[in-house]
N, C-alpha and C positions, 0 to 999 in steps of 0.2 A: 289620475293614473292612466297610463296610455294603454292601451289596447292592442293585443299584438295579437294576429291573423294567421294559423295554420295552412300551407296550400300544398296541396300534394301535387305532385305531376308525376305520373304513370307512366313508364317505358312500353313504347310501341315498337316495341324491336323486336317484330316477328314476322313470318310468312304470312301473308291475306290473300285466300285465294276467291274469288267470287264464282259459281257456280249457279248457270242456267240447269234445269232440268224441270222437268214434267214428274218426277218420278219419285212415290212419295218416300219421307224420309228413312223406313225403315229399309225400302229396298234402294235407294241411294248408297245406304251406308255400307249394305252388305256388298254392292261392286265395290266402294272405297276400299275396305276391306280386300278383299281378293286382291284387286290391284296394287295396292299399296302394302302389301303382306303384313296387315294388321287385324286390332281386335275390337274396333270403336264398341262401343254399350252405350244403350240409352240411359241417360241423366235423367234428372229433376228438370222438367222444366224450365226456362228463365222466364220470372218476371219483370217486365220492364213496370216502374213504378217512378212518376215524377215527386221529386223532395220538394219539402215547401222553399229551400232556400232555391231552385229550380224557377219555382211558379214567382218567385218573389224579383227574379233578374227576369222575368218576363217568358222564358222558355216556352213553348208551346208545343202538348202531343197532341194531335187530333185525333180522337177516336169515336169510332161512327156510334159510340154504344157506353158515354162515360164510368156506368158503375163495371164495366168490364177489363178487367187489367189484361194487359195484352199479355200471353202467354207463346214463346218462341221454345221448339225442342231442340233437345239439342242431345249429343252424343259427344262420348270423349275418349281416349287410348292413350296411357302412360306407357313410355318402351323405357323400361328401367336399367336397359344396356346405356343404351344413345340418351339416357336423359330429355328428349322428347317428348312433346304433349300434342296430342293430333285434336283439337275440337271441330264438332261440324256442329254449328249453329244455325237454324232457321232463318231466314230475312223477311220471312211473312207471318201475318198471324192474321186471327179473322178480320180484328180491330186495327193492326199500325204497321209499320216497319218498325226493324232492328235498328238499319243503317239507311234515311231516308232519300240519300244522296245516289243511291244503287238500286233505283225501285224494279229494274229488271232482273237483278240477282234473286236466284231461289235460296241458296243458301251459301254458309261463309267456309271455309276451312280453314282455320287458324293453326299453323306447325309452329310452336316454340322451342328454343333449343335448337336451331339447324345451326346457329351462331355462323351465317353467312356463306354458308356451303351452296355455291352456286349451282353445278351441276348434278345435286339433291333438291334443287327448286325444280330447275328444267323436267327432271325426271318424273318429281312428282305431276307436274303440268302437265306434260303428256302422256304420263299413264291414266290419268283423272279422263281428258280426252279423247281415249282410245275407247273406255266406257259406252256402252250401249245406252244406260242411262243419261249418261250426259250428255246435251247437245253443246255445250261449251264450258271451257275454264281460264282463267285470266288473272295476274298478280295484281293487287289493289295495292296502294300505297297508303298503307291508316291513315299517316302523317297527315295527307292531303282533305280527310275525312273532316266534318264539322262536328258530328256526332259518333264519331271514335270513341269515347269512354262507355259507350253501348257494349264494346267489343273484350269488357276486362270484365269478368268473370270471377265473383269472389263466391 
């Protein structure tokens, strides 16, 4: 009997914005907020946790402290008008990266729902910019990423 193999592939069709700062994430959020006239809330946690079919294609996390599953915070804001979903994810944790390809980024902002509205990208880049908190912001392109399915969030 032959064998037939489910493979999901995930739509990376959103904004990724990577974000320097110093500043930790509660008061991050709250400029987000202000500038962005929104209402982010702290989440649960993400844990990153490697599957065995992961360990089994060879994948490797290194973390300085193995029984410690990395733990990334993270915040989120549904605008129920605009259909929008604003996440700010961590890119540090004590143990690993989120996304290990961006080890200068502090954190992510993912905007879903802009469905390509350009000068609502711009806008939001430079109002994140204008931020006392932030020392820089910059569009990431997931697609480009290795470790992209870090960035979907069930």
């Amino acid at each position: 009997m032959a064998t037939q193999k489910l493979v999901l592939d995930y739509d990376y069709d959103f904004l990724l914005i990577g974000i320097l700062s110093s500043a930790p994430d509660y008061k991050l959020c709250w400029g987000i907020n202000k500038v962005l006239q929104i209402a982010l809330k702290k989440e649960k946690d993400l844990q990153l946790q490697l599957h065995e079919s992961e360990k089994r294609e060879g994948l490797k996390l290194t973390f300085e402290k193995p029984e410690m599953t990395p733990q990334f915070s993270m915040y989120s804001y549904y605008n129920e008008v605009t259909h929008e979903r604003y996440t700010i994810a961590a890119n540090k944790s004590i143990s690993a990266l989120l996304i290990k390809e961006e080890q200068s980024v502090d954190f992510f902002l993912i905007v879903d729902g802009l469905y390509e509205d350009w000068e609502k990208e711009e806008a939001i880049i430079n109002g994140l910019r204008e931020q006392r908190e932030i020392i820089t912001a910059y569009k990431i392109d997931p697609n480009k990423l290795k470790s992209k399915q870090n960035l979907i969030f069930e």
